[in-house]
N, C-alpha and C positions, 0 to 999 in steps of 0.2 A: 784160232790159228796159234795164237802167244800159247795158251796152255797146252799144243799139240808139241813145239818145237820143245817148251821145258819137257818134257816126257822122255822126247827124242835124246836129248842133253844128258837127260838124267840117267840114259840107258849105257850110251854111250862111256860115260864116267864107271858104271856100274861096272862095263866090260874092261874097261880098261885097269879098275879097282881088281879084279877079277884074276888078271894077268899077273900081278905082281906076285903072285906067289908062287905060281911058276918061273918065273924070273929069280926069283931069291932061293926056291928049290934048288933050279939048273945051277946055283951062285955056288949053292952052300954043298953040291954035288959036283963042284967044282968042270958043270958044264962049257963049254963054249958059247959064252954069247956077245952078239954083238955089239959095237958101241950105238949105232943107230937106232939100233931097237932100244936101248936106254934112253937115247934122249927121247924117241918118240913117246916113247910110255913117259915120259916127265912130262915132255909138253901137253902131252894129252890130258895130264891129270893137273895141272895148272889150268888149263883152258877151262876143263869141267870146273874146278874150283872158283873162279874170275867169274862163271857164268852162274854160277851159285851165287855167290854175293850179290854180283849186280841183280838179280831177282827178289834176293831181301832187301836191299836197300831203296827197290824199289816201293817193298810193301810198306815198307817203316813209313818214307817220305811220304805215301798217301795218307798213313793213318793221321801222322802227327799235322798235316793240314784239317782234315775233317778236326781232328781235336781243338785247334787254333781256331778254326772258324767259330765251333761251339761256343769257345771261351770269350773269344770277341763280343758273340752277340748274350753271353750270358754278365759280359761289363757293360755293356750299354743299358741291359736293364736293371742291371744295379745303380747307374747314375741317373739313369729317368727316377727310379726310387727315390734316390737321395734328393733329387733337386726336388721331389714335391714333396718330398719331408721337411726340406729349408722352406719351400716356401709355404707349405702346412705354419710352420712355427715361425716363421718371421713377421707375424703379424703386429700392425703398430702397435698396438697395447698388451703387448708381453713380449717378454724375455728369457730365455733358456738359461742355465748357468749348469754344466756336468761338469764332476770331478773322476777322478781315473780312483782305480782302488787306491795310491798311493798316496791320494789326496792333493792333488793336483789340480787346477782347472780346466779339463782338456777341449773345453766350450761354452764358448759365450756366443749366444747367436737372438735374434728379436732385438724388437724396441722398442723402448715406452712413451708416451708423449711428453714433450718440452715441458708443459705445465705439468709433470711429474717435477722438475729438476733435477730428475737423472741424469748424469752423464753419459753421453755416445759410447766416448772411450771407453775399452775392455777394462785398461788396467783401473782408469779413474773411477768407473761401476763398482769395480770389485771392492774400494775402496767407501762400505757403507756410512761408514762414521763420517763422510764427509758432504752426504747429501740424505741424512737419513735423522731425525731428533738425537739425540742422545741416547733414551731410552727404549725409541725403538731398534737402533742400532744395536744396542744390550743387545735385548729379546733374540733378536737376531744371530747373531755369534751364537750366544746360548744355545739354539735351537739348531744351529748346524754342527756346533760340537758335537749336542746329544745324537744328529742323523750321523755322524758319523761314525762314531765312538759304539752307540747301541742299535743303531737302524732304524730308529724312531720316529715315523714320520710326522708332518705337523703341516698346519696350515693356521698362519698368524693375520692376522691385518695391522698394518707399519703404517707412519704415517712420516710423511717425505719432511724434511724442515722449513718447507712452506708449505706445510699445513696437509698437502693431498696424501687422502686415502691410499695405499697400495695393497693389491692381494699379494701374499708370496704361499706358495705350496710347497713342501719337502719330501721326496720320495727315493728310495733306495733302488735300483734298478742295476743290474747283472752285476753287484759286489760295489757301485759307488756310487755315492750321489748325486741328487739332482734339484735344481730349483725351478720355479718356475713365479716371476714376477709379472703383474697382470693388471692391471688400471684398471678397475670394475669401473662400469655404464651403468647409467640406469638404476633398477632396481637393485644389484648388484652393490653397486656406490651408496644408495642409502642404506642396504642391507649395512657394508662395511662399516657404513658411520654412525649406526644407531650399535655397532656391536662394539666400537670406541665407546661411543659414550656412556653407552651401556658397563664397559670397564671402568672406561674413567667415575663411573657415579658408583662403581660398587667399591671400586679406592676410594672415594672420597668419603663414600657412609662407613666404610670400613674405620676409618680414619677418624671417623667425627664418634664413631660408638665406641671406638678405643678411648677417643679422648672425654666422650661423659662416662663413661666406665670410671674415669682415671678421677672425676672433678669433685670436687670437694661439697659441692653444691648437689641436695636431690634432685634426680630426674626419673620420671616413668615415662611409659607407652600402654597407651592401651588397644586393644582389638576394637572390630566393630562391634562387641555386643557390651561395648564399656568396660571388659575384667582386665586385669592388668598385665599383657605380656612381655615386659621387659623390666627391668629398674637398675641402677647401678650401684654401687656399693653405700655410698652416702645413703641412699634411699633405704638401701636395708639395714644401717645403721641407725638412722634417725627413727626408724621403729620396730628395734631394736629384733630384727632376725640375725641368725645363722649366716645368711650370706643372698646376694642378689634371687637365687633361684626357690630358696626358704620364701621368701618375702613373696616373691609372685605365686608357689604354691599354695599358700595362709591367705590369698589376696589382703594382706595387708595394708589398710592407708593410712597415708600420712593424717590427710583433713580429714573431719566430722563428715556428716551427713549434709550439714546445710553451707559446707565449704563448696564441697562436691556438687552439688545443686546449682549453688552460682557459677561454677565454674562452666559445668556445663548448657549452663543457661545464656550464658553470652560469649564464651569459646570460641562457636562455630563463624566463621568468617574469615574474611584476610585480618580484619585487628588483633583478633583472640580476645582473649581476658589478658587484663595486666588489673592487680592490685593484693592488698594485702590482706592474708588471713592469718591466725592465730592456728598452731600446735601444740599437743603436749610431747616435748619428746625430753627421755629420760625423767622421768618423773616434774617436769619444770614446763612452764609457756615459753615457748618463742613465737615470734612473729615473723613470718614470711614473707616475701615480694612472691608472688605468682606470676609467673607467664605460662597461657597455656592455649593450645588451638585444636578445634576437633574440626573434621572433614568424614566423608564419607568411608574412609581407608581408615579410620580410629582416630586416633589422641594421641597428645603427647604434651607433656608440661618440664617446668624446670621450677625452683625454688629458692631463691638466696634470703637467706639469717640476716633478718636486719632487728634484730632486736637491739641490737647494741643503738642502729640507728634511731631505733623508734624513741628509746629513751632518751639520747642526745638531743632528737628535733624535740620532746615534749618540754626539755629540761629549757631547751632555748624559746621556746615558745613563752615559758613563763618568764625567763627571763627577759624577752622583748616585750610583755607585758607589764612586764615591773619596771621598765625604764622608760616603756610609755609614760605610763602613771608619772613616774617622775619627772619626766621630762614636761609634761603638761603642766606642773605645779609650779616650772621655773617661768617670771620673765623672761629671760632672755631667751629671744628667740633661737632655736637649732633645728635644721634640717640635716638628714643625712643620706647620703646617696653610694651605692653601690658601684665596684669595677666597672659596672656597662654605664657608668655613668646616670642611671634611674633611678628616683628617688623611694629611698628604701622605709622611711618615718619619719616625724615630722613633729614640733609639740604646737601647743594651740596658740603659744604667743609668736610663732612666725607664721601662721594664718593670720593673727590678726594684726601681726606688723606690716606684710602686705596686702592683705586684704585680701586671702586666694579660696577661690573655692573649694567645698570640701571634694566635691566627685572630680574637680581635675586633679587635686592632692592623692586622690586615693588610686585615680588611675597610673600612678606610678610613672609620672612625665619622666624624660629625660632633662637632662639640666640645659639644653640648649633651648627644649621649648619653655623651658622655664621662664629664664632670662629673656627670651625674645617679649612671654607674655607682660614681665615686669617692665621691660623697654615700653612695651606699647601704652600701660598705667602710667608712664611716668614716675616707676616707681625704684629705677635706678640712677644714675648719675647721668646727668648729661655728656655726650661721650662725643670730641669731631669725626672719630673713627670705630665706631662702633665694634665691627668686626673684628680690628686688631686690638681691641680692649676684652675682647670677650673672648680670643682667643689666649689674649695674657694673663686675663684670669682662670682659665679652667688649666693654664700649663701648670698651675698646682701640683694637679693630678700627678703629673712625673714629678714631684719636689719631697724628698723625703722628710723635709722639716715643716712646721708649721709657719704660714707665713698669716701675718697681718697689715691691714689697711683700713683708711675711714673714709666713708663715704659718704657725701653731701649729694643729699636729694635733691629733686627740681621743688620741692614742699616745704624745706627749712629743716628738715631734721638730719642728724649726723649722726653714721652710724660707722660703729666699730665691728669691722668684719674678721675672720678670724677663718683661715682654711686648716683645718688639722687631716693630715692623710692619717688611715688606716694599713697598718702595715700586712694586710693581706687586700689591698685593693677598697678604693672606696675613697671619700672624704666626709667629713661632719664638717658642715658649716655652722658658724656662729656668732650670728647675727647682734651686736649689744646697743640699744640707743642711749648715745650722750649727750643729745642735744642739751636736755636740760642741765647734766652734769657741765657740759663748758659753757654755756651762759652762765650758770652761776659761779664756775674757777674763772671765767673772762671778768665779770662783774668784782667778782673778791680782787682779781689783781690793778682792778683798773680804782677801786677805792682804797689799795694798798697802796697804789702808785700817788693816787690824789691824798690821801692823807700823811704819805712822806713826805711830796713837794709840797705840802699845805704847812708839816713843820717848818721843813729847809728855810719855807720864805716868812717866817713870823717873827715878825720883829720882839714878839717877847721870846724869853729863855722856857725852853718845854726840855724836861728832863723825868725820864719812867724809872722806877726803881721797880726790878723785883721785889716777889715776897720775902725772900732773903735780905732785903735789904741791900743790894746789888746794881748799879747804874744797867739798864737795859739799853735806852734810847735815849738819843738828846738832839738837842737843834745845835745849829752855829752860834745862837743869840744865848744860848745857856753858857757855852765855853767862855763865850764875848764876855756876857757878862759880871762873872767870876774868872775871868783871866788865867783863864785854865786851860791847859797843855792838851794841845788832841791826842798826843802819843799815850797820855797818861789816861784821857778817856776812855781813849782804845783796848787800855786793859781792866775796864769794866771795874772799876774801885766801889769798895762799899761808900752805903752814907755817911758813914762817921768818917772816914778818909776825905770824902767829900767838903762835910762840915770842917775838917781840920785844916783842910786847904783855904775855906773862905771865908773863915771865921777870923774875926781880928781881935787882939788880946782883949782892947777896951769896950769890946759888943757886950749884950744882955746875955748872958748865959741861958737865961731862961727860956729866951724867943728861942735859941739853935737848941735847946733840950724839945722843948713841946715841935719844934721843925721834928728832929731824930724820932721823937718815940710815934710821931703820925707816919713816919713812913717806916719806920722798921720796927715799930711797937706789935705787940701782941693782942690789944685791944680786939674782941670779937665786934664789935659796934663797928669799928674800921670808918669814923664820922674823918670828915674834913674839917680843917685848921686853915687858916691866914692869918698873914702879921705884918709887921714892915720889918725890915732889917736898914739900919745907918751905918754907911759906908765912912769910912774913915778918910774918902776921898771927898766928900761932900754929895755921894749920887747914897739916895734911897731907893730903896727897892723891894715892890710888894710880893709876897710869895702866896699860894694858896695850894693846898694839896686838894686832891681828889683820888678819891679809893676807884679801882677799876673793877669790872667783875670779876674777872681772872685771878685776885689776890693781888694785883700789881698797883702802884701809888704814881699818877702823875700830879706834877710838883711846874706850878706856872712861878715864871718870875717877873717882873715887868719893871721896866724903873721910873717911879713917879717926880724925880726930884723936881723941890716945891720952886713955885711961880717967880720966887726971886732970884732964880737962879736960872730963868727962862732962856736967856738969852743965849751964855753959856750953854746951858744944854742946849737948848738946838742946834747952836755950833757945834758941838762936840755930837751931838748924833748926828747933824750932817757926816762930820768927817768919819763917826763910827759907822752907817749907812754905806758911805762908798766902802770902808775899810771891810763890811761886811760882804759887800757886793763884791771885791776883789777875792775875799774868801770864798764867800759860797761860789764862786763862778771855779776858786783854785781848788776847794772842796769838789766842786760836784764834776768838776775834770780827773782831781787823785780818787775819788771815789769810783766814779767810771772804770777807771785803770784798774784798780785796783777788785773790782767787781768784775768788771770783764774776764780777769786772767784765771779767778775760782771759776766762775761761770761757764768760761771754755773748759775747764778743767772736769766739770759736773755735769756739763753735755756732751762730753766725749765720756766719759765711764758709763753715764747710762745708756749711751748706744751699746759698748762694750758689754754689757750686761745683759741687752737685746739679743746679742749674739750668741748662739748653740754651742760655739768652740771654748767656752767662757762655764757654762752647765745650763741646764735646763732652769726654768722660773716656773712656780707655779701661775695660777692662773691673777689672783691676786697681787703679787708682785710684778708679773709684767703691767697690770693695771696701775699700780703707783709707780712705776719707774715709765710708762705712757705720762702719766701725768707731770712727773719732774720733768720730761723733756717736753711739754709743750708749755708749761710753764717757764721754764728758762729759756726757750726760744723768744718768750715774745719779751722778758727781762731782757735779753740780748739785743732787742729788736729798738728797744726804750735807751741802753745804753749806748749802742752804737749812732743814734739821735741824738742823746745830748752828747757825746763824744765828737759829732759833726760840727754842733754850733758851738763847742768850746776852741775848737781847732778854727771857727771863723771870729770866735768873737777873740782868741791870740793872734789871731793877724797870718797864720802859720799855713792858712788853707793855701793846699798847690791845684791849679786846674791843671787837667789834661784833655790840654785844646787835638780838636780835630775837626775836619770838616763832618760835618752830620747831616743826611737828609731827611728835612722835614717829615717827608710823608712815611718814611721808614720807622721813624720815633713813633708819628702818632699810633702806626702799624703795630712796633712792638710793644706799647703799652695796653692796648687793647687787647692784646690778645695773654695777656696778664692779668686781665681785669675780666675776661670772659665768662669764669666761673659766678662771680661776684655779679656781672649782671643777668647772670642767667639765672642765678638762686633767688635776687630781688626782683627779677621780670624784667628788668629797664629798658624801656623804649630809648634808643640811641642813635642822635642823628651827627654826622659826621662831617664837614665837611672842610676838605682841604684843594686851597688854591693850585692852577696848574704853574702860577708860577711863584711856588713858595721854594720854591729850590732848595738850598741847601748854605748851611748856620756853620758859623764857625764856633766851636762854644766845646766844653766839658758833656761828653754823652753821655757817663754816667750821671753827674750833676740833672741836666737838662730833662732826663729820664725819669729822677726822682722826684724831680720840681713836677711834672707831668702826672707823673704817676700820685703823689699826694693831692693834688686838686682835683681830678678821677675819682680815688677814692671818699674825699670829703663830698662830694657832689654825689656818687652816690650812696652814702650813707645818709644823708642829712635829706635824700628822696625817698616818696612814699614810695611801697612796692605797688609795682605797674608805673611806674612816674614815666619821667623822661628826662634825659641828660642831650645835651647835645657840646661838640669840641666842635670849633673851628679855625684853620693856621690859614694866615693870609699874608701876604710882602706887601707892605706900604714905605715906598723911597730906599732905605736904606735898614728899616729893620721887620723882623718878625713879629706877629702880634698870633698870639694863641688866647684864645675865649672859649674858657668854660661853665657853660652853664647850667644848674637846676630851677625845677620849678617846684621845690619842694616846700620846709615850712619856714625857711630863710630865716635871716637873723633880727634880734632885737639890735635897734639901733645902739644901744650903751652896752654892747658887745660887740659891734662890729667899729667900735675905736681899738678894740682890744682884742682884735682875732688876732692879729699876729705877736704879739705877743708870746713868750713862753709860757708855757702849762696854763695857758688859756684854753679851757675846753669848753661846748657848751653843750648843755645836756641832749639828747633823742631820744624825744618820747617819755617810757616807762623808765629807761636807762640814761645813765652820764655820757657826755663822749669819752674821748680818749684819753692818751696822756698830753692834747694841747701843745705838741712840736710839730706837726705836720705845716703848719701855716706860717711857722718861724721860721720851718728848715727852707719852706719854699724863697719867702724873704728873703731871710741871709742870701742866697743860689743865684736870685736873680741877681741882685743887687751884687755879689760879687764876680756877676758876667757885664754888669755895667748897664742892667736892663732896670725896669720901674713895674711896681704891679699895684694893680687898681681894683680894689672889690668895691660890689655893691650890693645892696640886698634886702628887699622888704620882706616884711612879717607876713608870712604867708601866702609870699609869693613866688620867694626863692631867691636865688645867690646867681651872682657874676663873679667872674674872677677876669681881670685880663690882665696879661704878659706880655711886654713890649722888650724884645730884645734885639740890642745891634748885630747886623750880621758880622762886624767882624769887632770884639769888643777892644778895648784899648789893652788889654794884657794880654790878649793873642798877638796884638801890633807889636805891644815890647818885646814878644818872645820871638817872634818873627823876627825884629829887628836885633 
């Protein structure tokens, strides 16, 4: 019907189109027509026109729906596409990344696991350098320049900055790229990590061939069938090719036939071969260090020139052998020990100073098992603290000077020890025994000492001249008895000055001639003379010389005046006796003095001379500058003794009272005297009252009075003896008893033990210098106290000390 009425429409328009031209004829023929018929023919061709449209606009409006529908449903299957393209690629273990052709990121889509350490974020991802090593980061960049710049594709394996494997793939797709990053699984992941390592180890060998190419030291490689496929430059220097490829075409070797053979004789293993063989290279021997290891896959070795070393160890070989020998040929013992502190050699007199064995010697002890071994012999000092002694001694070791010390064994012998460092690590110890050297310097000074105080106190005149004819020595009783000036002694006048002094006009010439030519004469016979000489005083007096061995003339004077003149003289030596006694006591006080102030002066330089800041001493010099200062220690020891009982017997002695405890004295003399009985063994019994409280009295005094009957007790005891001290309070004073049971005294020396320079011999040897038992005396006796010895032959000594607790001149100073 619709397509019947357009028909109808279209006819209608047709006729009405149809008309118009007869209209415009009639118009232009200046017809009559009318206005209706004009407008009708308008309207009519408007209506057709309005009906025309509306039938297009119909057709349009259906088409462009059919079109709209198409297009709808041909957008729906484009986003059903897209979504299972996103979710095709959004898999947890990868990542998309496109760029636009203009190099832009136009997508980032996927994601990688957490233990990647990738970042979520787009922007922070994109940013590799900061979750990616460094170097793979590199690689990276690198590889997307090249995709972009040349279209390059690649596929790398990165490794995340803690540690994980990443795939990444590079691909160019419609003008821009693409990436794709990917966490491999599985065989995948060990695929990627043996294709790391597999880099990382062809960098590393890369690396390690560059650098024995570069090394100064031979190195080859051999194939499995032993020929040589590789060597570096050194190697085909050292036999003397063209160049590394020269060398392996010639298969040139370095070693002989029977190098080769050992090497490959014990190579094969995890050890290899290591040791030294001999080359000829450039016409000359060297000797080699070899390291070399063969396996299934071939060989490979290296070689270091130690010929310079070999001759150095050969050269020190003999030369440790040549200081063996010598050092075995010395006494004195020396050990020497090594930075690690082990002993590095040894000579045979310090095996046989302590007694050590040769296979623990040889095993190379360290110096603590040493020392521990010698503690358990008894064959170092006895020590209360072991540990801190032994630690004091090895601190040597950090001491860059040599230090020395002497050491008294538990056996009696004293040794001079000597630590000298090695100024590359190490110390030489060196061992010297003195024992015998100071008994016999203790012996020489103790018959030095008794034959001074034997002149000092002889009532004849003893005067020594040099060979020179020179006053050497004299007594008090030589000055006495020639009325002679000490100041003028003091400057050592010859004999004839002498003589002109004593000689009186109306004497016999001839007696003071034959006096002059026996002591300053020339005579090889060097016979002894005697005579009388008559004093113009009425005193005679006999002389006699005596030739000495040394060249020197002692010269006796004595005076005999005769019987009738008895009386007199013995008054007059009475009073000469005390006059003399005032002397020697004023003598042996200005002597002291004056011996004391050189003496301090002579053991302060020789320490100063001990000392490094001062210059070095050979070994011999510090040995007599050791012996000047224990020599003058113990002169000092003798002086400061008679300087005490001069100072008691002027009246001039000051105490310095304080209260003192008994048991603290006896404490601190014992353990002064600990060395002393533990070198003689002494069984020691002790014992102090609980209520011996505390003495008013001089504590140094009280200490030395203490300490001198200690030491005389045990001295005067056998080794292994026994000594015992005991302090007890009875009423109002202190009573101290010391006793041995040694070999005690003769009775007609024990009127005279206290006495001065009363000594009385021990044993093989003399005692002392005979003030120990005076100084005690004086001490007690001027704290107001009394002492009482007793003592049989053979049975041993007492001593006892009876002191006030508070004596009368603590009262006057109190008051």
């Amino acid at each position: 019907m619709r397509r019947r009425g357009r028909l109808t429409a279209m006819g209608a328009g047709a006729l009405s189109l149809a008309s118009w031209p007869q209209v415009a004829a009639a118009q232009a023929a200046d017809l009559p027509v009318s206005r209706d018929t004009i407008l009708l023919v308008m309207l009519a061709g408007l209506t057709i026109f309005a009906v025309v449209m509306a039938v297009l606009l119909l057709a349009r409006r259906d088409r462009l729906q059919a079109e709209n529908a198409e297009l709808r449903e041909q957008i729906g299957k484009l986003r059903a596409e897209a979504d299972r393209a996103e979710a095709l690629v959004s898999e947890p273990n990868q990542r998309l990344v496109a760029w636009t052709a203009e190099g832009e990121a136009a997508l980032v889509t996927g994601s990688l696991p957490a233990e990647t350490g990738a970042p979520r974020e787009d922007e922070a991802f994109l940013e590799f350098a900061s979750w990616l090593d460094p170097q793979s980061a590199e690689r990276l960049l690198r590889a997307i320049a090249e995709l972009q710049t040349n279209a390059a594709p690649f596929i790398e394996t990165l490794r995340a900055a803690n540690g994980r494997l990443i795939e990444v793939r590079g691909w160019v797709t419609g003008g821009a790229g693409a990436l794709r990053f990917r966490d491999p699984s599985g065989d995948r992941r060990a695929l990627a990590e043996l294709k790391a390592v597999h880099a990382e180890l062809e960098r590393q060998v890369g690396i390690l061939r560059n650098l024995l190419a570069a090394a100064a030291l031979p190195v080859w490689v051999r194939d499995r069938g032993g020929s040589l496929s590789w060597v570096n430059r050194a190697y085909a220097k050292a036999v003397e090719a063209e160049g590394p490829e020269a060398a392996v075409n010639a298969a040139l070797e370095l070693f002989d036939e029977v190098g080769r053979q050992a090497i490959a004789a014990t190579a094969r293993g995890e050890k290899g071969y290591s040791g030294r063989l001999p080359a000829i290279v450039t016409g000359s021997r060297r000797v080699y260090e070899v390291a070399a290891i063969v396996d299934d896959g071939g060989a490979a070795g290296l070689a270091v020139d130690v010929t310079v070393a070999e001759e150095a160890e050969a050269r020190l070989r003999r030369e440790i052998a040549f200081n063996a020998r010598t050092l075995d040929q010395l006494q004195t013992a020396v050990a020497i020990f090594g930075p690690d502190r082990r002993m590095r050699s040894y000579n045979a007199a310090y095996r046989a100073l302590f007694d050590l064995d040769t296979p623990f010697l040889e095993s190379a002890p360290d110096e603590g098992t040493v020392l521990e071994r010698l503690r358990a012999a008894r064959k170092l000092p006895e020590q209360p603290d072991f540990r801190a002694w032994k630690t004091q001694l090895l601190a040597a070791y950090q001491s860059p000077e040599a230090q020395e010390a002497q050491w008294h064994l538990p056996d009696g012998r004293t040794l001079r020890v000597i630590a000298n460092p090695h100024p590359g690590g190490g110390m030489t110890w060196i061992y010297e025994n003195v024992t015998e050297r100071l008994h016999l310097e203790s012996r020489y000074n103790a018959l030095k000492s008794m034959q001074g105080e034997t002149l000092d106190h002889l009532a004849e005149g003893v005067a020594v001249f040099a060979s020179n004819g020179r006053l050497r020595l004299h007594n008090p009783s030589f000055a006495e008895i020639w009325s002679l000036e000490r100041e003028l002694l003091g400057t050592l006048p010859h004999v004839s000055d002498v003589v002109a002094l004593c000689r009186e006009p109306d004497s016999d010439a001839e007696v003071w001639r034959r006096f002059t030519t026996a002591v300053a004469g020339v005579d090889e016979s060097r016979s002894g003379v005697s005579g009388r000489l008559e004093r113009g005083n009425g005193r005679v007096v006999d002389y006699a010389t005596v030739p000495l061995p040394d060249g020197q003339t002692m010269v006796t004077f004595v005076d005999v005046t005769d019987s009738a003149n008895m009386e007199r003289a013995l008054i007059e030596r009475n009073d000469a006796l005390e006059a003399a006694d005032r002397l020697k006591n004023e003598f042996i006080r200005h002597v002291s003095y004056e011996l004391r102030s050189p003496l301090t002066n002579i053991i302060g330089f020789a320490q100063l001379l001990t000392e490094a800041r001062v210059g070095p001493l050979n070994e011999k010099q510090s040995e007599y500058i050791s012996y000047v200062l224990t020599s003058s220690n113990a002169l000092l020891a003798i002086i400061n003794d008679i300087l005490d009982l001069t100072t008691v017997d002027a009246g001039v002695m000051e105490l310095d009272i304080s209260e003192v405890g008994v048991a603290d004295l006896v404490e601190e003399v014992l353990d002064e005297l600990s060395d002393r009985i533990e070198d003689r063994q002494i069984e020691l019994g002790v014992t102090v009252a609980p209520g011996a409280g505390r003495i008013v009295a001089d504590r140094k005094r009280l200490h030395q009075v203490l300490y001198n009957l200690m030491v005389n007790a045990i001295e005067y005891s056998d080794a292994g003896g026994r000594v015992s001290l005991s302090a007890e309070r009875r009423d109002d004073v202190i009573c101290l008893k010391v006793e041995d049971y040694g070999a005690g005294m003769p009775s007609a020396f024990v009127q005279s033990a206290f006495e001065r320079f009363s000594s009385m011999p021990r044993g093989s040897s003399r005692g002392g210098a005979g003030l120990g038992l005076a100084i005690v005396k004086s001490f007690v006796e001027l704290h107001g106290g009394e002492v009482h010895l007793d003592s049989d032959e053979g049975k041993g000594t007492s001593v006892v000390i009876t002191l006030p607790l508070r004596p009368r001149i603590a009262a006057a100073a109190a008051e």
